[in-house]
N, C-alpha and C positions, 0 to 999 in steps of 0.2 A: 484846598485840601479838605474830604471830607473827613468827618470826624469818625468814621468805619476805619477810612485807611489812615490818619492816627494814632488809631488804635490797636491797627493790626500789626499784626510779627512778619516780617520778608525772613525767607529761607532763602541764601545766596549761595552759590559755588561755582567752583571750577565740574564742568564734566570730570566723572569715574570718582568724583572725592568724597561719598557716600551722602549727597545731601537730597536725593528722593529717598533714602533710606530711612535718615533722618526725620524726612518728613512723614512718609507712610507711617514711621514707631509714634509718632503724636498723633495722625489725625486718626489712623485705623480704616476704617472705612466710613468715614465721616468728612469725603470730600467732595469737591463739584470740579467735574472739567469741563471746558468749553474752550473756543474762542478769544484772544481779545479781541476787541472791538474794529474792524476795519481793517487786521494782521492775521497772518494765517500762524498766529504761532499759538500753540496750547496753554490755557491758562488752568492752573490750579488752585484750590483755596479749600481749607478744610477748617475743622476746629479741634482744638488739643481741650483737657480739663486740665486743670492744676488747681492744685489747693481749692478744689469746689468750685472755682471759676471755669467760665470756656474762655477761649482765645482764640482771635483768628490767626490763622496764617497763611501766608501768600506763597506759594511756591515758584519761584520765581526760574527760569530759564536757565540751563547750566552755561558760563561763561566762562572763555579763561580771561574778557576784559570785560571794559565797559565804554571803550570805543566800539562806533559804530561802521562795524566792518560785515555785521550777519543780521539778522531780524531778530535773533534772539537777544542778542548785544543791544538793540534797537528799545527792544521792549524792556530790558533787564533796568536800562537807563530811565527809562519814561516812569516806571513803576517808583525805581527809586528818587528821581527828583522831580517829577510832578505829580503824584498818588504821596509822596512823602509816608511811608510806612512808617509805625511810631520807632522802630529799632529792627534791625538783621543780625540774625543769626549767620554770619561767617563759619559754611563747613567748610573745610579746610582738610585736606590728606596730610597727617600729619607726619607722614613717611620723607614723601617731597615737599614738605613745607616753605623753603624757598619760591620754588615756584608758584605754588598756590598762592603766597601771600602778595603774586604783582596786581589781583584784584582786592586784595585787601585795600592795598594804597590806594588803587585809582577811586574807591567809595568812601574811604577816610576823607582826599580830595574833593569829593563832593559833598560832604558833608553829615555823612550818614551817620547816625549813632548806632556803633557794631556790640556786638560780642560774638567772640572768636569759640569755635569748637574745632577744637583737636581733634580728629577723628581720627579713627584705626590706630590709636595707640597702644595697642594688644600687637600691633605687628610690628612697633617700631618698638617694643621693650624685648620681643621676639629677637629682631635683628641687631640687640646688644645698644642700639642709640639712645641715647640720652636728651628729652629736651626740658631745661628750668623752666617750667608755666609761669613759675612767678617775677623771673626774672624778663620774661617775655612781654607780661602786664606792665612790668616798668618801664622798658623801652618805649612799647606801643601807646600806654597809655588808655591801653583798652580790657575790659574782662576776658579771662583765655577759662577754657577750662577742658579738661581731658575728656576725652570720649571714647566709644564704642558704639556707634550708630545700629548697629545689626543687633546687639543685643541689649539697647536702652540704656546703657550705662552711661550717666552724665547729662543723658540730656534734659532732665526737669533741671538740674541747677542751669543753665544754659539758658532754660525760659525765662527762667523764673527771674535772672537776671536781667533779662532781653526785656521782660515786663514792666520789670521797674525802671529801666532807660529810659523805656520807652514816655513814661507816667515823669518822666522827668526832665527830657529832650525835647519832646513832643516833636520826632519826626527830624529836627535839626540839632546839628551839633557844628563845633567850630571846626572849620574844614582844616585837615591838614597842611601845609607847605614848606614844600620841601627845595633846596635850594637843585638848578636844573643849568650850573653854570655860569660862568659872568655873561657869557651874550645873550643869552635865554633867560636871566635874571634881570638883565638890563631891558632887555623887550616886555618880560612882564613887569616893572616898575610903570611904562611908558603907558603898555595897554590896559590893566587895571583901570586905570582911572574915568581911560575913556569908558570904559562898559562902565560903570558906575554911576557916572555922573549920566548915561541915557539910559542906565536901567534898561542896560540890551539884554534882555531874558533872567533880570536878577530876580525877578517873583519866585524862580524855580532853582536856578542857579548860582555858585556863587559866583561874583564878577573875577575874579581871577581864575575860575576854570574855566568861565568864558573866551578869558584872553588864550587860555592854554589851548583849547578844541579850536582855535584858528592858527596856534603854531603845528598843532598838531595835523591840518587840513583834515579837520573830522564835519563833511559834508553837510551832516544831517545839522550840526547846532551852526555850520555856516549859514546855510540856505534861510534856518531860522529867524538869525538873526538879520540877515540883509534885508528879511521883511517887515523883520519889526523895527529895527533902526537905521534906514541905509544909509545915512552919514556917518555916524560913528564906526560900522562895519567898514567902511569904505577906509579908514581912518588905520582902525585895526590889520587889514588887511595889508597895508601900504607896511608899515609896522614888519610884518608878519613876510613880506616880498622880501625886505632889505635885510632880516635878520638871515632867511633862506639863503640867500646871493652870498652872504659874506660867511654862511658855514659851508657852501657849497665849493667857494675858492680857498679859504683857508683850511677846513680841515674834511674835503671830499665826502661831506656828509650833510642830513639834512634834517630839521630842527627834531620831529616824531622821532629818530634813530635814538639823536639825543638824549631827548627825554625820556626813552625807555629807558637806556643803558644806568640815567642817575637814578631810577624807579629802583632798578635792578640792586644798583648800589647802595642805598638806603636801607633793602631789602639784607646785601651782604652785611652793613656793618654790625647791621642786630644781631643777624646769625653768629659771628666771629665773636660777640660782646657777652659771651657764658649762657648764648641760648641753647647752644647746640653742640655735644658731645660725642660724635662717631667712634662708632664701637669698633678695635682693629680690626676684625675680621670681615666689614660691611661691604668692603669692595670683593671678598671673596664668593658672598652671598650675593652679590650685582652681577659679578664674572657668572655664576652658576644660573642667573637667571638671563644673562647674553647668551650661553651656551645654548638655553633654550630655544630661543628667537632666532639664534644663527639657524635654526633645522626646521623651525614654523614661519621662520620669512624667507626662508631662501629661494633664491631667483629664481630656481631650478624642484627644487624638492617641495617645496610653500605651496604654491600651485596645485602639486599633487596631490598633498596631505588636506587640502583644503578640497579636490573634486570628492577623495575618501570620506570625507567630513560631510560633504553634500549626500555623496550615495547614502550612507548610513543615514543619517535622515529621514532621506526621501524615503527608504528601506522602512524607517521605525514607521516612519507619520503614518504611512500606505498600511502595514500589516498590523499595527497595533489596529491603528485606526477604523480597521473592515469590521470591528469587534460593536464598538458604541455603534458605526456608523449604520451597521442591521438595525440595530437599537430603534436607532431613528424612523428609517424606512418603516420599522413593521410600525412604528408608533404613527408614524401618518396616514398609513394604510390603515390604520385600525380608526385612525380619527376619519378618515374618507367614508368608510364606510358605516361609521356610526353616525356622522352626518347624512349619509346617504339614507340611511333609515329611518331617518328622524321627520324628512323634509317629503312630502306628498308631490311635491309641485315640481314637476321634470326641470323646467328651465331656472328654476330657485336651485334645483340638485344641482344641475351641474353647472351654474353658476357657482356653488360654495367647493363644490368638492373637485372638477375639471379647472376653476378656476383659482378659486385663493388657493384652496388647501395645496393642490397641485402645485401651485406656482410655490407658495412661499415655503413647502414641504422641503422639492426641493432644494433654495436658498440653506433652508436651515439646517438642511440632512448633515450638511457638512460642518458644521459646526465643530462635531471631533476631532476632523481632522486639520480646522484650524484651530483645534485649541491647542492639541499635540505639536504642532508643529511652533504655536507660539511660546508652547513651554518649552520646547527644545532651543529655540534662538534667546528664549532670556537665559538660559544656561549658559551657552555661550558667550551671550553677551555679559553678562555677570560673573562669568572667569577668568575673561579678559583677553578670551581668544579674538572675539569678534573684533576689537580692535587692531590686532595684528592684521586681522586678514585685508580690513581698509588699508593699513600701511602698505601691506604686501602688494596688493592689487592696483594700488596706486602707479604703478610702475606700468600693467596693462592698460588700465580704462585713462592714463595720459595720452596713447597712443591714439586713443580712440577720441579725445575731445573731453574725455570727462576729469572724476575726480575720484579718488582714494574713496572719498564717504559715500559716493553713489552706488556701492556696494551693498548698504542695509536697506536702500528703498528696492534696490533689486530682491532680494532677497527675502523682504517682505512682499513683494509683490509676487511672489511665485519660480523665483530661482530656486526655490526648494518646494518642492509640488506640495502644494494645498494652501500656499500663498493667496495674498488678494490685493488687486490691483490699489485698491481703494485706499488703504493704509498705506501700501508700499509709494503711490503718489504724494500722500502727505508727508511721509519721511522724507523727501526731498527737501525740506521745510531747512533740514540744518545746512543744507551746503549755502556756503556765505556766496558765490560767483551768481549770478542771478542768470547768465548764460549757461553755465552746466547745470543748474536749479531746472531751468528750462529745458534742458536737452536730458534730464535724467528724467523728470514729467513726463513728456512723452515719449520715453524709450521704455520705461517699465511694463507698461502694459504688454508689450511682446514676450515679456513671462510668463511660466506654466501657472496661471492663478487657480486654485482648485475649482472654479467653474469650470474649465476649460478639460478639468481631469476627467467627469465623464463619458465625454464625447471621445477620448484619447481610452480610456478603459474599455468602450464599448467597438469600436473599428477596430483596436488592436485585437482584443479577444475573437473579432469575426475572421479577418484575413492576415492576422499575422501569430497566432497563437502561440508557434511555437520559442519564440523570442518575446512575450511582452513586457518584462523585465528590462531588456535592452531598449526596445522601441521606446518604452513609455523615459527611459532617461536620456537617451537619444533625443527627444522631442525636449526635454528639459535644457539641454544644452543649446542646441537648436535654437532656444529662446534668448540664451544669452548670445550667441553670436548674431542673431539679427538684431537685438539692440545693439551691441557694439556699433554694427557697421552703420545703421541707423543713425546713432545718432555724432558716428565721423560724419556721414554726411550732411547731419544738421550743422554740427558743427563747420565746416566747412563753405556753408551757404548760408542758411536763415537768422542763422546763431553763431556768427563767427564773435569773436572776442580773445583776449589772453587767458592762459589760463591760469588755476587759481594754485598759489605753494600750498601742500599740504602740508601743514604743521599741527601736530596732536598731541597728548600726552598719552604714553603707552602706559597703562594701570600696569599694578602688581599682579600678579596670579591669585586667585583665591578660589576658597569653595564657595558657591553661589549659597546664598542663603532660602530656602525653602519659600518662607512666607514673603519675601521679595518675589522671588521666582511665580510665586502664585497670584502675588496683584498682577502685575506686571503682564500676567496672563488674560486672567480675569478682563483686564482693562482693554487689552488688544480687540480679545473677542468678544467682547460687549461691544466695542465700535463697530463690528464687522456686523454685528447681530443688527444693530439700528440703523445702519447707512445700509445695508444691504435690506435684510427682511422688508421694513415697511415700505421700502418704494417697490419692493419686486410684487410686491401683493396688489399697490394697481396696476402695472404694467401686466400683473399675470391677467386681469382682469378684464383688463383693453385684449391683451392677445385672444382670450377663450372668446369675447366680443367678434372680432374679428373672424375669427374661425365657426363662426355659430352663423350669424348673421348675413345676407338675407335667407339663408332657406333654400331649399328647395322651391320651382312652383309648381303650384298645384296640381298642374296632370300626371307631372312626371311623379309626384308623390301618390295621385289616384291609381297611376299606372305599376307601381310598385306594391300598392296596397291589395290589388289586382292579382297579380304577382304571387303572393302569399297565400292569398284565399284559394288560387290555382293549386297551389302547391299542396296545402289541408285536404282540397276535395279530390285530388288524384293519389292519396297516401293511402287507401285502404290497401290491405297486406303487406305494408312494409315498417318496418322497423322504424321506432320509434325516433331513434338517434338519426337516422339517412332522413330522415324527416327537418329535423329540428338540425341539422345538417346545412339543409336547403334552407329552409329560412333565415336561419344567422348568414348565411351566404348572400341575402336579399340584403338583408340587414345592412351588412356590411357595404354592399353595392352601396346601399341609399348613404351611408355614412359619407362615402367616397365621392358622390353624388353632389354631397349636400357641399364637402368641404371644398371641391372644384369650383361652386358657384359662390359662396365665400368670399367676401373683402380680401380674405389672406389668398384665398386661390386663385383669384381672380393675378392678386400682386405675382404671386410667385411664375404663375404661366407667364405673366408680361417680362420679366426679368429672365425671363427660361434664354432668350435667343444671345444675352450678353454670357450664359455662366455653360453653357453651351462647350463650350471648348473646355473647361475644367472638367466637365464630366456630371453634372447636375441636372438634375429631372426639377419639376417643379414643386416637388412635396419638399426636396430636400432645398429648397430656396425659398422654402416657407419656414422652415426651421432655422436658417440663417438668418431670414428677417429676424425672428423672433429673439436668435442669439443676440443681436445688436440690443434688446434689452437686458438680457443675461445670457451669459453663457450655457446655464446648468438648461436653460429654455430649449436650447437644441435638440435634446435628449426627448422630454416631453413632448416639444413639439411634434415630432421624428412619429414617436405614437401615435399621436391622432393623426395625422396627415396619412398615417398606411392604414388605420380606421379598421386594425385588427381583420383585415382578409383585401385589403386591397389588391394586394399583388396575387394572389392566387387563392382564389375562395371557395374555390374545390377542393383545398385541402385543408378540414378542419384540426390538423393537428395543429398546423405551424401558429402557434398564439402569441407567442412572445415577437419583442421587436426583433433581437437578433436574428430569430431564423425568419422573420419577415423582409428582412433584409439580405439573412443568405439566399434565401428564397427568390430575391429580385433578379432577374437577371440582368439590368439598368447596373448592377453595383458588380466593380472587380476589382482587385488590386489598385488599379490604375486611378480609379478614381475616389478609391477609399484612400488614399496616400493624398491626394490631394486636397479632398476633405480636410485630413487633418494637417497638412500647412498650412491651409485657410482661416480654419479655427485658430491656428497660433499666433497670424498675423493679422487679422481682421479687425475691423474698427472695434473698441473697448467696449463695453458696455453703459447702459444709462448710466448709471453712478457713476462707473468712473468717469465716464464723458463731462458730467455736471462738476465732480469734486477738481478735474482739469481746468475749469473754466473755473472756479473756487480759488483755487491755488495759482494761478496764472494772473488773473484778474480779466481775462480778455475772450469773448467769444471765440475771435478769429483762430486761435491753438484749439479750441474745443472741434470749430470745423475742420482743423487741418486733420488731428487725430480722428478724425469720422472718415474723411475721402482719403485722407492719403493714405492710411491704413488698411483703408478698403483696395483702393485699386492695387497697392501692391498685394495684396493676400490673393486677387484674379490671378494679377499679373503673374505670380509665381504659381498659385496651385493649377493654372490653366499651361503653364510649362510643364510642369513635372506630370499630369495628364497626359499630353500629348507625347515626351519623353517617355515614360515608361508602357504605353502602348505600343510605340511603336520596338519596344526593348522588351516586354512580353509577349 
């Protein structure tokens, strides 16, 4: 135990019971997230003042135990009995207090020195309930004290308490125990002694929760200990067989049931013993809040009000968002080109301003429209809808292999346009099944992630104008039925497994609080900004590389240069413009020229005879390359590859990409429609690729998500090609 985490405060809870509320009102903006060490779960740790002093505190994982049944549960354990924090802050929903407090016990049991916060007791004096705090301290045996998390009320007494535990537990207190039964009392009398006397994991643990996580079959401290003492384990286990056997013939059940059901009950007798006063009307206020849910979960109606809930969204993110996102654009046009003027040295320019700026302009441009879109989903998630909609949907994504929670990594990842894959993979962190963990991984990316939105903005605007409203939600949906089916059929093959019960706590309804809603923001898209911006800036960097490099040679450049001076000395009496007409027409040749001989050009003609049947030329399979770094890369790419007059350079209107493209006659309906199922299905992008192989632990998911995603995004845009040619 180091003497930092000693010293420091754990912030505990059940999910939805306000305890990052809690924490965000101490630390402010005085925190660090990361990593922990080796686990793909989020760690938090900030500093509170009090009374002049800082404090650290831990933010620890929302749990409703501290069995390891998730990685949060995993990590929530570790911090608390090998990091030994000097004391935990216990938040608590003091609404559903019963339930909250079955983590209370399971940390008592380990030893932990608590102090308990009441939280949202604004809502429970609201709803006429009554709870005695002090008669609660006496039961428990631990400091309680009322709260209001969202608005600071309560919580420095709560520290300040948790401070001095801590200065006077140091991290250990005497572990609860509670009686779990005569048969389960009689196997821990038996197994104690053994974990004790080998000191099977007692540096961290106490020896009678040792014996209990083997009645329990809690894997993680089994495995532990058969390596650190495998006789005694061995001993324990046998113990642990025979108590199983004879609750399994006597009372059809099996020892973990058990000892929830006395957890549970321990839990009841406080309650009934003048903790707890129900106000007569509080089932009236519970019916009123069922009446709710009966119409936002319904089998039939849920669904609906939830596609409603997507459109508006998608609606706000898109039209608010066209406002900042000029913002942007013109701001990196303004930086291209004050770059551009700065820098003397052509291949230095367009190194800075075709490459970084370009690439990482790009990445950033969208940043409104994921901030907008992350402030609208902490809304939701903060009122307490977003929950419903996992319960609701639970019903769907079983049919498909998944899980009720795999809902917010979709969702973050672009089931609401301007999404990003990269988050929405990481949110897969909470589902505890490690099989739908997996199958929800690689199913996200076939979300609409706002890379992907302007390649869909810019083909719908060309060939489908006068629906792109429809089209562009269309393609939204589109994303979630091929995950679905996707990942039944992961399921079903790579990733078969049982699946996992959803079981949640449904929060109260509330008004989101503001400056919740605003970290909560902040944080989203600060991650998007660092995982994305700096690796797209050298990726953008290699691509402009590739596209620049070797050159033209040298005749063909003499012959061109030829070309021009032809053009100067045969221009007397004509216009000035018909002139410089022709030469930007040379111009462009050479651009088109140069980018054919190209490392990218060379690639994309090589791949021309496989994408062939989708309808792709080789400019436009230089921009896919380049998408497999980033999506928003298409776009850009798309640019230089038609080198501003490639397709017809007798006619210097057409400047922009769009009519470079209407302009193609290579490009029709047929194969701009397949373009974009390409784009929707096609391998992820670098990041996301790496944060898969991150989150996985396993190259091999990183390669599968690269080909398989590839060959199915052929395999269908080279049908729907061929289908609707021969249908137009």
């Amino acid at each position: 135990m180091t003497a930092s985490a000693a010293e420091a405060i754990a912030i505990a809870g059940n999910p939805n019971s306000g305890k990052t509320t809690a924490f965000n009102r101490y630390t402010g903006a005085r925190q660090h997230v990361g990593n922990y060490p080796g686990i793909t779960v989020e760690k938090k740790d900030g500093t509170a003042h009090l009374d002049g002093k800082s404090v650290t505190l831990i933010d620890l994982p929302g749990t409703y135990s501290i069995t390891a049944y998730s990685l949060e549960e995993v990590v929530a354990r570790r911090v608390l009995a090998e990091d030994r924090p000097g004391a935990v802050i216990d938040v608590v929903n003091a609404g559903v207090l019963d339930r909250n407090l079955y983590l209370t016990v399971q940390m008592l049991e380990l030893g932990s020195p608590l102090v308990l916060l009441l939280n949202m007791m604004d809502e429970v004096e609201k709803s006429g309930t009554k709870i005695n705090v002090g008669r609660l301290e006496e039961l428990t045996g631990i400091k309680c004290f009322s709260a209001v998390a969202r608005k600071g009320n309560g919580l420095d007494d709560a520290l300040r308490a948790a401070v001095a535990l801590a200065a006077e537990k140091k991290g250990r207190d005497k572990p609860l125990e509670i009686s779990y039964g005569t048969d389960l009392d009689l196997a821990l009398q038996k197994m104690t002694p053994v974990a004790e006397e080998a000191k099977l994991l007692t540096e961290h643990y106490p020896a009678r929760w040792v014996a209990l996580k083997f009645l329990e079959g809690d894997k993680e401290i089994v495995a532990k200990a058969k390596a650190a003492g495998p006789e005694a384990s061995r001993k324990l286990q046998e113990i642990t067989d025979e108590v199983t056997k004879h609750l399994r013939v006597t009372l059809n059940t099996y020892p973990e049931a058990v000892i929830a059901d006395y957890r549970y009950g321990w839990i009841s007798s406080i309650m009934r013993n003048g903790v707890l006063e129900q106000a007569e009307d509080v089932y009236e206020r519970t019916a009123a809040s069922d009446k709710v849910d009966s119409v936002l979960t319904h089998r039939f109606v849920g669904p609906l009000i939830l596609l409603a809930v997507l459109y508006l969204m998608y609606y706000i993110t898109i039209e608010v968002g066209n406002y900042p996102l000029g913002w942007t654009e013109t701001f990196f046009e303004w930086l291209s080109g004050a770059a551009g003027s700065l820098i003397s040295s052509e291949g230095l320019r367009s190194l800075v301003t075709d490459g970084a700026i370009a690439g990482v302009g790009g990445v950033l441009g969208f940043v409104p429209l994921i901030m907008i879109m992350f402030f609208l989903i902490s809304i939701l998630e903060d009122s307490g809808y977003m929950a419903r909609v996992a319960y609701m949907m639970d019903r769907v994504f079983r049919i498909f292999g998944l899980h009720g929670a795999s809902i917010m990594p979709f969702i973050i990842g672009g089931g609401i346009a301007g999404g990003c894959a990269v988050p929405g993979v990481m949110a897969a962190r909470t589902l505890r099944s490690p099989r739908e963990r997996l199958a929800t991984i690689l199913t996200v990316p076939f979300m609409v992630c706002g890379a992907k939105i302007p390649v869909f903005l810019l083909f719908v605007n060309i060939f489908f104008e006068k629906n792109q409203a429809l089209y562009m939600f269309m393609f939204t949906l589109l994303g979630w039925v091929a995950a679905l089916l996707i990942a039944r059929l992961l399921r079903s093959t790579l990733v078969r497994g049982p699946a996992t019960p959803f079981v949640m706590e449904l929060p109260p309804y509330r008004f989101p609080i503001m400056t919740g809603v605003l970290l909560h923001t902040w944080e989203r898209t600060w991650q998007y900004i660092k995982k994305a911006g700096t690796v797209i800036l050298g990726i953008s960097i290699l691509l402009w590389a590739a596209m620049t490099y070797p050159g033209l040679p040298e005749d063909q450049h003499e012959a061109l240069h030829a070309e021009r001076e032809a053009i100067e000395a045969n221009s007397a009496g004509l216009p000035q413009e018909q002139v410089d007409g022709k030469i930007n027409a040379v111009d462009n040749h050479e651009a088109e020229l140069a980018l054919n001989n190209s490392y990218a050009g060379r690639m994309g003609r090589l791949v021309e005879p496989i994408t062939r049947g989708a309808g792709f030329n080789w400019q436009t399979n230089i921009a896919l390359i380049g998408g497999v770094a980033a999506k928003e890369v298409v776009i850009s790419t798309l640019g230089t590859a038609y080198a501003l007059g490639s397709v017809d350079p007798d006619d210097a209107e057409k400047s922009s990409l769009a009519d470079r493209i209407r302009g193609d006659p290579t490009w029709t309906e047929a194969n701009a429609m397949a373009l974009l199922f390409f784009t929707l299905l096609y391998s992820p992008c670098f990041v996301t690729l790496l944060i898969i192989k991150q989150e996985t632990g396993k190259w091999r998911w990183l390669a599968f998500s690269l080909f398989f995603d590839l060959a199915l995004a052929l395999a269908v845009a080279t049908a729907v090609n061929q289908t609707l040619i021969r249908v137009l």
